[in-house]
MOPAC internal coordinates of N, CA, C and O (Angstrom, degrees):
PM7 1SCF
backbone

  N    0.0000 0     0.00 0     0.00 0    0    0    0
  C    1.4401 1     0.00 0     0.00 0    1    0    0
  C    1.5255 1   107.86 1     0.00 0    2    1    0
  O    1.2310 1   117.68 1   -68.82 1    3    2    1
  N    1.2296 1   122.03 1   111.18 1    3    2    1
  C    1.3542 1   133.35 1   161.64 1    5    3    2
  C    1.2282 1   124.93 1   -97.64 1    6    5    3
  O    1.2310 1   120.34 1   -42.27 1    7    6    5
  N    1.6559 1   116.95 1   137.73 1    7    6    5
  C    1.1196 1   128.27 1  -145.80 1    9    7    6
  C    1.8676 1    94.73 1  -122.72 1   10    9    7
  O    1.2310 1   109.72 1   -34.05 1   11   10    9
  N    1.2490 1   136.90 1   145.95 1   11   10    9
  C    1.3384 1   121.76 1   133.52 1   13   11   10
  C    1.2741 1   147.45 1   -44.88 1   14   13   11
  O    1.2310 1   108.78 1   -48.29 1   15   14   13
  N    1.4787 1   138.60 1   131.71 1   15   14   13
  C    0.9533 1   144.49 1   174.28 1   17   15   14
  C    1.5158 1   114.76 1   -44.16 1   18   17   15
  O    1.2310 1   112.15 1   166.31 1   19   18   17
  N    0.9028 1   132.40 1   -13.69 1   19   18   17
  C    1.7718 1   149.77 1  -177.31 1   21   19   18
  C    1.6326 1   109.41 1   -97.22 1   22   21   19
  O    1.2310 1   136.66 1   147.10 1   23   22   21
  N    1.3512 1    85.34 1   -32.90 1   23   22   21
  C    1.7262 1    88.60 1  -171.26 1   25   23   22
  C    1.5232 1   103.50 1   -83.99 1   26   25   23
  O    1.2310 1   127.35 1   128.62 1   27   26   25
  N    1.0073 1   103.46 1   -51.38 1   27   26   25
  C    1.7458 1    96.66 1   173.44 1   29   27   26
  C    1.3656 1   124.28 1   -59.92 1   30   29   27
  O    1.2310 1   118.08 1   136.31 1   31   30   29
  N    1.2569 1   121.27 1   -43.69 1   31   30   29
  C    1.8772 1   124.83 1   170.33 1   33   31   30
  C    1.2216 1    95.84 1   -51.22 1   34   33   31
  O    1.2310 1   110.02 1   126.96 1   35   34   33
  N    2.0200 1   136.34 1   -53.04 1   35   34   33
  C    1.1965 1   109.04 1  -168.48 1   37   35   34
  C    1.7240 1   100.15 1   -83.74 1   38   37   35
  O    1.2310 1   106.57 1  -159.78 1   39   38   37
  N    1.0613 1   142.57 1    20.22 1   39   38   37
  C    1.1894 1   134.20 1   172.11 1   41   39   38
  C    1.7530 1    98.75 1   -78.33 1   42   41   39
  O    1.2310 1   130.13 1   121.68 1   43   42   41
  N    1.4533 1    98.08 1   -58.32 1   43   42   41
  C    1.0140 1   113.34 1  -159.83 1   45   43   42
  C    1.5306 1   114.71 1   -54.49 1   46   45   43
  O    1.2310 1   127.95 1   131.83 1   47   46   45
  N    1.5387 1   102.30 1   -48.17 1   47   46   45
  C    1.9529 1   102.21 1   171.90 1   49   47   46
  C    1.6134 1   106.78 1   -60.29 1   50   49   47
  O    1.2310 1   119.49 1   147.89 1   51   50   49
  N    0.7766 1   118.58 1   -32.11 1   51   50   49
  C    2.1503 1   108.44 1   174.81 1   53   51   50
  C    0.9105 1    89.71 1   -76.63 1   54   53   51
  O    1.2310 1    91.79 1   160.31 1   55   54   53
  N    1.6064 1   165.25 1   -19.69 1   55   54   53
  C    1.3392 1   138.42 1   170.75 1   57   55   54
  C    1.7034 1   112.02 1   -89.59 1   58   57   55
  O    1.2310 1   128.25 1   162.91 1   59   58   57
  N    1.0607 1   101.71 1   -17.09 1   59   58   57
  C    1.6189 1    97.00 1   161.12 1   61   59   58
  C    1.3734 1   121.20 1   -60.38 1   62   61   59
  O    1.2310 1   127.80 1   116.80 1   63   62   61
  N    1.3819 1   102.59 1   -63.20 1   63   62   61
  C    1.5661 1   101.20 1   169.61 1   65   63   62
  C    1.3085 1   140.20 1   -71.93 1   66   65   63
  O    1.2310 1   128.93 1  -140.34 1   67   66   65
  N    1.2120 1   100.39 1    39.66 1   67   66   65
  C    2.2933 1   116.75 1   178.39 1   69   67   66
  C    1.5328 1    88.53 1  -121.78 1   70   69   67
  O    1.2310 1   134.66 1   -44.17 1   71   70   69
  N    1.4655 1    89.26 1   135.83 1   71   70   69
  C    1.5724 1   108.05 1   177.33 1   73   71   70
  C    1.5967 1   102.15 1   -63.26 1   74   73   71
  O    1.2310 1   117.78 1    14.17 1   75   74   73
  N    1.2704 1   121.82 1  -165.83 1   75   74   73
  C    1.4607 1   120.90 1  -170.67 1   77   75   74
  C    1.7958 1    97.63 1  -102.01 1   78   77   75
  O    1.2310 1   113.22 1  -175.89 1   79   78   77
  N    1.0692 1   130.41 1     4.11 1   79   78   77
  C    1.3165 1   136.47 1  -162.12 1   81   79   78
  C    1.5292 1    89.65 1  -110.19 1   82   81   79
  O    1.2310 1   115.91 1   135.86 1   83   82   81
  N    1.1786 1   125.37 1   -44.14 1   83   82   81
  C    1.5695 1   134.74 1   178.94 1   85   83   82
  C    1.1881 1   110.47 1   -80.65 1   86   85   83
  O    1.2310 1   113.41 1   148.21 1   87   86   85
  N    1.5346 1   130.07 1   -31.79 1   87   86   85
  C    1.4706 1   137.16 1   166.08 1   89   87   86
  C    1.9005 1   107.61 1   -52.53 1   90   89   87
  O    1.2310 1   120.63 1   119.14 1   91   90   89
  N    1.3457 1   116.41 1   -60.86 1   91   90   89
  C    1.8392 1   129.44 1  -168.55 1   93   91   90
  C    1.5648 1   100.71 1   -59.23 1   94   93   91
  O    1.2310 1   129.41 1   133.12 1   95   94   93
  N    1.7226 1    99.48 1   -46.88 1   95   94   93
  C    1.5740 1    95.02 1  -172.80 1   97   95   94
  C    1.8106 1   113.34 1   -66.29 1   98   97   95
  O    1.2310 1   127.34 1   154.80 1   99   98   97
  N    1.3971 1   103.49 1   -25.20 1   99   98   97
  C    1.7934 1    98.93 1  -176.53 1  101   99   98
  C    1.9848 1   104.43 1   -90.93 1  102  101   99
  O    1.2310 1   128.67 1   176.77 1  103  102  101
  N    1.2774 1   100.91 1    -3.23 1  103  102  101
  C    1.7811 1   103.25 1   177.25 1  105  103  102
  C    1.9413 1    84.48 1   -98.42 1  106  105  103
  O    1.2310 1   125.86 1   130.07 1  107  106  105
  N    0.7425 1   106.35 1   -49.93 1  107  106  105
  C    1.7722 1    97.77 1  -172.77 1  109  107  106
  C    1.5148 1   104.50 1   -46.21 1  110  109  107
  O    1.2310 1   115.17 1   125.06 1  111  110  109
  N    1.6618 1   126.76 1   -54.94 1  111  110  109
  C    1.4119 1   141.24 1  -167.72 1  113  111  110
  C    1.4158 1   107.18 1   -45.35 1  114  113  111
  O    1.2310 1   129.28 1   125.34 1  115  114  113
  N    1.7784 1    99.73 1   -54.66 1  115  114  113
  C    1.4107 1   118.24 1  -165.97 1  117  115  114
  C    1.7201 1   101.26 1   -66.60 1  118  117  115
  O    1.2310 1   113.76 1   138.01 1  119  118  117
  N    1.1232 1   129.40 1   -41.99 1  119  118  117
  C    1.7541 1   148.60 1  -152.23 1  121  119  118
  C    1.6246 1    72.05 1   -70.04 1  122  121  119
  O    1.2310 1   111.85 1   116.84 1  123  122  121
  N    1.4466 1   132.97 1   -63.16 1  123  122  121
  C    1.3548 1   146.57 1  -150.53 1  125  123  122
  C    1.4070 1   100.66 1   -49.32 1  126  125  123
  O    1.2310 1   133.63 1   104.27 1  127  126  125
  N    1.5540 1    91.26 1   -75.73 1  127  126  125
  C    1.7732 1    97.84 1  -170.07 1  129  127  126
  C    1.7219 1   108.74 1   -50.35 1  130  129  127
  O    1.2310 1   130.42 1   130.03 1  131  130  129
  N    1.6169 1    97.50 1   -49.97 1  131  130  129
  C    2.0357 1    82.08 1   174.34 1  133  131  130
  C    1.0165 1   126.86 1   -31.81 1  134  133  131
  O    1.2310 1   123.80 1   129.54 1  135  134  133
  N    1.7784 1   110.32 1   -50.46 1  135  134  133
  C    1.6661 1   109.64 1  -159.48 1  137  135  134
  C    1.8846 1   112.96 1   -87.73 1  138  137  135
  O    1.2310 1   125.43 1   173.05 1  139  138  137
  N    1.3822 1   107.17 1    -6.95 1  139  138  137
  C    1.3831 1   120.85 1   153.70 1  141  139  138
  C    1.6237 1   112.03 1   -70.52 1  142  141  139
  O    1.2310 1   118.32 1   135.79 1  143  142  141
  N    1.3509 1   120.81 1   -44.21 1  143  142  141
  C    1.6758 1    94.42 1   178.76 1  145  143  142
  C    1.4775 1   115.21 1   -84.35 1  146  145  143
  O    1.2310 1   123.56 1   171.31 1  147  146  145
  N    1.6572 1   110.78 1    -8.69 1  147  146  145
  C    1.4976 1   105.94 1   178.90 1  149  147  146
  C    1.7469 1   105.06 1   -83.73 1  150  149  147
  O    1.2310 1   109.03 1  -157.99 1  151  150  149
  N    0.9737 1   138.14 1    22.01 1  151  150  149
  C    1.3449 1   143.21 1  -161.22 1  153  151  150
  C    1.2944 1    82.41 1  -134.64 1  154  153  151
  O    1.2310 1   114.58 1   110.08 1  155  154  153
  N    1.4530 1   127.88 1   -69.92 1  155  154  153
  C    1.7261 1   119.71 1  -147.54 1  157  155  154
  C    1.8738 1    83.57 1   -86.15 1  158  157  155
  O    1.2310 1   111.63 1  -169.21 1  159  158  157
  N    1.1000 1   133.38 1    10.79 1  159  158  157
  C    1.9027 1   126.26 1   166.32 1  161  159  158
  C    1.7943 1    88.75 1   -79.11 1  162  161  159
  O    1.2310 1   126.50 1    91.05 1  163  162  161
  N    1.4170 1   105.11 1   -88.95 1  163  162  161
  C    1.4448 1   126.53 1   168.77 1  165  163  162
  C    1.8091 1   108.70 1     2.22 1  166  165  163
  O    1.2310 1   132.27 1   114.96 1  167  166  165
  N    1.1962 1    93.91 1   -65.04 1  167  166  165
  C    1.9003 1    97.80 1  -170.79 1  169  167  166
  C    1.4797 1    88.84 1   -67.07 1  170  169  167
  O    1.2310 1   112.97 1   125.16 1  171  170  169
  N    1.1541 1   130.89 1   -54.84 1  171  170  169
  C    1.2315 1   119.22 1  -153.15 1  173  171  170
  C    1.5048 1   109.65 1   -65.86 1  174  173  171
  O    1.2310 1   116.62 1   130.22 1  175  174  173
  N    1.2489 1   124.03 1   -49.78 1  175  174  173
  C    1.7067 1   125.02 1   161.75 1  177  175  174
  C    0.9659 1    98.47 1   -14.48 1  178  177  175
  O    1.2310 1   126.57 1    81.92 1  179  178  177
  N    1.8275 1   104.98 1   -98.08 1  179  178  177
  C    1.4843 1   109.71 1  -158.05 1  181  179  178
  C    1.2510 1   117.59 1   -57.56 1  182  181  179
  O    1.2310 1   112.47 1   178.19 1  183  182  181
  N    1.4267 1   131.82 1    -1.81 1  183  182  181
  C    1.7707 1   123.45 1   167.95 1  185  183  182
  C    1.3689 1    84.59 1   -98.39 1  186  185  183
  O    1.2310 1    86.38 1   158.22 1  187  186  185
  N    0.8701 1   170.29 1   -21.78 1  187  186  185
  C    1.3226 1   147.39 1   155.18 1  189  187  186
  C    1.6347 1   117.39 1   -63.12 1  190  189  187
  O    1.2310 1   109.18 1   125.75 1  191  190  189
  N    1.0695 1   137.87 1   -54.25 1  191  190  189
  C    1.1781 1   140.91 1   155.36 1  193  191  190
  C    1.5190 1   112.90 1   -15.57 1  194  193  191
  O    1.2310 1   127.62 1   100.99 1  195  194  193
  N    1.5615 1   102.93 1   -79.01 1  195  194  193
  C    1.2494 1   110.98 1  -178.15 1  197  195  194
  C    1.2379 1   117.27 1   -76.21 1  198  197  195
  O    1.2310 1   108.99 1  -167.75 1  199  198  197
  N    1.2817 1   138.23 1    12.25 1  199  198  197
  C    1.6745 1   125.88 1   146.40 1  201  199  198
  C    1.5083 1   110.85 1   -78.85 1  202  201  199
  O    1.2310 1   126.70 1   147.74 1  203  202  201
  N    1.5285 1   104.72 1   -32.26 1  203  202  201
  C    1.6858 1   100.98 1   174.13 1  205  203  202
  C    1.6896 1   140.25 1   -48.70 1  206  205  203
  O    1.2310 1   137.41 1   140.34 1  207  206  205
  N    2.0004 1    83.87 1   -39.66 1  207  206  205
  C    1.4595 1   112.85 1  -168.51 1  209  207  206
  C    1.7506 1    86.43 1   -68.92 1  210  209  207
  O    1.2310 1   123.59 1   113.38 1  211  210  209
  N    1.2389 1   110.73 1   -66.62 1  211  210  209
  C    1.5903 1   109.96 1  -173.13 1  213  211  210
  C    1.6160 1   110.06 1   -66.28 1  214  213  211
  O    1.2310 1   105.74 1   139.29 1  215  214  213
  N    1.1818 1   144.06 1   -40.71 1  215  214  213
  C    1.4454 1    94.08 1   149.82 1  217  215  214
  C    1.1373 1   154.89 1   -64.49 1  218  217  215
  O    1.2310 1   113.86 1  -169.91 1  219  218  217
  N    1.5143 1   129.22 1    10.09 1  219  218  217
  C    1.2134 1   163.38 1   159.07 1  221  219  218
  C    1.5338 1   107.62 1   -58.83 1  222  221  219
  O    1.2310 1   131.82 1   116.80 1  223  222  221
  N    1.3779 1    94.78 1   -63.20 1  223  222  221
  C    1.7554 1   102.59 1  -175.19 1  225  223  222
  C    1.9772 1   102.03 1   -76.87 1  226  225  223
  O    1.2310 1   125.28 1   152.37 1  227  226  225
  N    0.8346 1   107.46 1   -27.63 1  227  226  225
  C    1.4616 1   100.95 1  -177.15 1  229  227  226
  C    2.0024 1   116.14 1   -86.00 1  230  229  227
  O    1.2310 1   126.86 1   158.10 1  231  230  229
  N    1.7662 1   104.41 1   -21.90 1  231  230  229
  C    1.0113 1    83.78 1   168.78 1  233  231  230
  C    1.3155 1   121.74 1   -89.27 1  234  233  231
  O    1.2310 1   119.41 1   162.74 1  235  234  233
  N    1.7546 1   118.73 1   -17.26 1  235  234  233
  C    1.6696 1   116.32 1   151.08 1  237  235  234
  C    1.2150 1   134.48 1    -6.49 1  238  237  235
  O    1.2310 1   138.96 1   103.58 1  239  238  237
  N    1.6882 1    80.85 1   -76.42 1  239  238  237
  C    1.9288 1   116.48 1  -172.88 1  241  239  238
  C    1.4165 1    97.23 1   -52.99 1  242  241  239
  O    1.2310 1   105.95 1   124.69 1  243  242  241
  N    1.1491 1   143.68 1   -55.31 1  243  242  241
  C    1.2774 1   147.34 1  -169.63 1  245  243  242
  C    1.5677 1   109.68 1   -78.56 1  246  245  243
  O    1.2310 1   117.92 1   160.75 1  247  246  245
  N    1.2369 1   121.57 1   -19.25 1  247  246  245
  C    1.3501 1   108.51 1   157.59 1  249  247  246
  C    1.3017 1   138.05 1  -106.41 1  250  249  247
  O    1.2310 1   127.58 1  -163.70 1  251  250  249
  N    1.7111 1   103.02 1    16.30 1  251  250  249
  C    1.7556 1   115.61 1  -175.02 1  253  251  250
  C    1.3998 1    99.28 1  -100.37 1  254  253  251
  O    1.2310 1   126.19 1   144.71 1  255  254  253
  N    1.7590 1   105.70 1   -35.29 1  255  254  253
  C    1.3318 1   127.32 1   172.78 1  257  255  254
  C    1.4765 1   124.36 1   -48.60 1  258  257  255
  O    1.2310 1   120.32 1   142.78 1  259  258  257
  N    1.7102 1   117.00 1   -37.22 1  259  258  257
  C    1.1003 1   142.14 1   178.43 1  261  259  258
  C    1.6184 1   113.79 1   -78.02 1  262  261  259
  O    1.2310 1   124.42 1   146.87 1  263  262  261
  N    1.2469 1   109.12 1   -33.13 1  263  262  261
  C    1.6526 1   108.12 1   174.51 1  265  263  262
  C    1.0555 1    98.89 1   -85.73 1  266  265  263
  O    1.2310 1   104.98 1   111.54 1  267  266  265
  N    1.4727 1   145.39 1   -68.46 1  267  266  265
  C    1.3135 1   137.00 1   165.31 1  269  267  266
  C    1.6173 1   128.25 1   -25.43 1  270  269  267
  O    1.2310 1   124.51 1   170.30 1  271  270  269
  N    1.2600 1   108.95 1    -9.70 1  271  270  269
  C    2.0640 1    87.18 1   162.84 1  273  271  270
  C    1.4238 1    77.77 1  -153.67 1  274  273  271
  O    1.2310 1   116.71 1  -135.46 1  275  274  273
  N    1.6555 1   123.86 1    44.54 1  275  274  273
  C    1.8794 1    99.54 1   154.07 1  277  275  274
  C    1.2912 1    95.03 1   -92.48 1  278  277  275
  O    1.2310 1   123.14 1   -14.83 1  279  278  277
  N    1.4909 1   111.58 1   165.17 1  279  278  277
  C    1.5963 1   119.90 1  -157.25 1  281  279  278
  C    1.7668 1    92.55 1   -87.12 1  282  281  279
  O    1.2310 1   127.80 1   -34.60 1  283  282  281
  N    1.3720 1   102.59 1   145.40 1  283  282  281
  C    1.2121 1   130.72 1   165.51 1  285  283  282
  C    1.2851 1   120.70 1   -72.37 1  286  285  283
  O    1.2310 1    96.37 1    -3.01 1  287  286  285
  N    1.3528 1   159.31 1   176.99 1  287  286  285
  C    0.9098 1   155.28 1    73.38 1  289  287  286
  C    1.6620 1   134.43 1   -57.98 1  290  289  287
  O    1.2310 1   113.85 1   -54.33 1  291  290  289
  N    1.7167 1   129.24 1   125.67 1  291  290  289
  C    0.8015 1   129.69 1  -179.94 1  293  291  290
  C    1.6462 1   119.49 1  -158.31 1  294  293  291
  O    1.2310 1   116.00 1   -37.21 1  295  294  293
  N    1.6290 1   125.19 1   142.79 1  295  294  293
  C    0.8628 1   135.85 1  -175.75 1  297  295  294
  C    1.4623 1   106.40 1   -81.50 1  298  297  295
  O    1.2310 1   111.46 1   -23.49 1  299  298  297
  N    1.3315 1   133.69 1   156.51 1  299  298  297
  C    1.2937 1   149.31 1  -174.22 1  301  299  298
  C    1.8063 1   121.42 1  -147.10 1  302  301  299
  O    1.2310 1   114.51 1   -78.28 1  303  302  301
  N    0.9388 1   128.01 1   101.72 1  303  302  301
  C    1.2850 1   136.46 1  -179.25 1  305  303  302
  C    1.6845 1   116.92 1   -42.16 1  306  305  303
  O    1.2310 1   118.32 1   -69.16 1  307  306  305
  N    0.9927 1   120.80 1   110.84 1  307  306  305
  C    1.8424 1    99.64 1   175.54 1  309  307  306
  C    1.5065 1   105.74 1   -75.44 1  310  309  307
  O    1.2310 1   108.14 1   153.49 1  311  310  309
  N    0.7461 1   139.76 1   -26.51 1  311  310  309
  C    1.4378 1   128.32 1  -155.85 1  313  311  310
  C    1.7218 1   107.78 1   -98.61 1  314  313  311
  O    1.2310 1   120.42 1   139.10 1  315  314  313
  N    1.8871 1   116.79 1   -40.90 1  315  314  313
  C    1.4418 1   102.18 1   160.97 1  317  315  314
  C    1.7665 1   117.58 1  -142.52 1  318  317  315
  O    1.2310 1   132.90 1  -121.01 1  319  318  317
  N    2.0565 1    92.69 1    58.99 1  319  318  317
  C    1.3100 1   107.27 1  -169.31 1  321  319  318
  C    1.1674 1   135.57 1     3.62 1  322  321  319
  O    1.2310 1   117.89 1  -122.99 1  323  322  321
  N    1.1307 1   121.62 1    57.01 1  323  322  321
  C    1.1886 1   143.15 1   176.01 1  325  323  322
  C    1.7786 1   115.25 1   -89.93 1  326  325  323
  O    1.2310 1   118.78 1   -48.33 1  327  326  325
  N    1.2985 1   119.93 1   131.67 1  327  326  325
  C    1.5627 1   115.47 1  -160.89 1  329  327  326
  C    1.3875 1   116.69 1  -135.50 1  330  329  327
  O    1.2310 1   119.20 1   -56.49 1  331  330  329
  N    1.2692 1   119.13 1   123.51 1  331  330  329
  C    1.7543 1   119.45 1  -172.18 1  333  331  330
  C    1.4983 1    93.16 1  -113.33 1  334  333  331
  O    1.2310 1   123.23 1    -5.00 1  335  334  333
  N    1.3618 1   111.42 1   175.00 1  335  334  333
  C    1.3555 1   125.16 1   179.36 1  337  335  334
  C    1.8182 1    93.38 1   -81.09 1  338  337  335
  O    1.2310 1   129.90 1   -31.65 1  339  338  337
  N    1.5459 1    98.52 1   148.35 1  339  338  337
  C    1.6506 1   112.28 1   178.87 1  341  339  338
  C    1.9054 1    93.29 1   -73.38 1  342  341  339
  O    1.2310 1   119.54 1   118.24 1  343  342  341
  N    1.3361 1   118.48 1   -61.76 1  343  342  341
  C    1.4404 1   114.47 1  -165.09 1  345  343  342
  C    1.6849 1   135.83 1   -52.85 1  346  345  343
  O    1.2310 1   120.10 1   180.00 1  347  346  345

């Protein structure tokens, strides 16, 4: 975020004129809102993170799941059922 050179000098003369009691309370305000967006960043990571991890694990699960009952093919002996793969 870039600011003008104008904008800050007149920032700066209204902060001259706040007593020092009016100065802590507008550095306290500002300290505030920071540590509110570094908290609502924070949550958002780790809920982002962890929807990732679990779709990760869920699209696994759904594909270990998928080899495990796709159909096989296999030959079987009648006489001493004995069974090899057809392929």
């Amino acid at each position: 975020m870039f600011r003008r050179i104008e904008d800050i000098e007149a920032m700066e003369n209204k902060l001259s004129t706040l007593s020092i009691d009016q100065i802590n309370a507008l550095e306290a305000a500002a300290l505030e809102l920071v540590v509110d967006n570094v908290v609502v960043g924070c949550a958002t990571a780790i809920t982002g993170g962890t929807a990732f991890c679990m779709a990760v694990s869920f699209f696994m699960g759904g594909l270990f799941g998928w080899l495990l009952i796709m159909k096989k093919k296999i030959l079987q002996c009648d006489h001493c059922s004995a069974t090899v793969a057809a392929s």
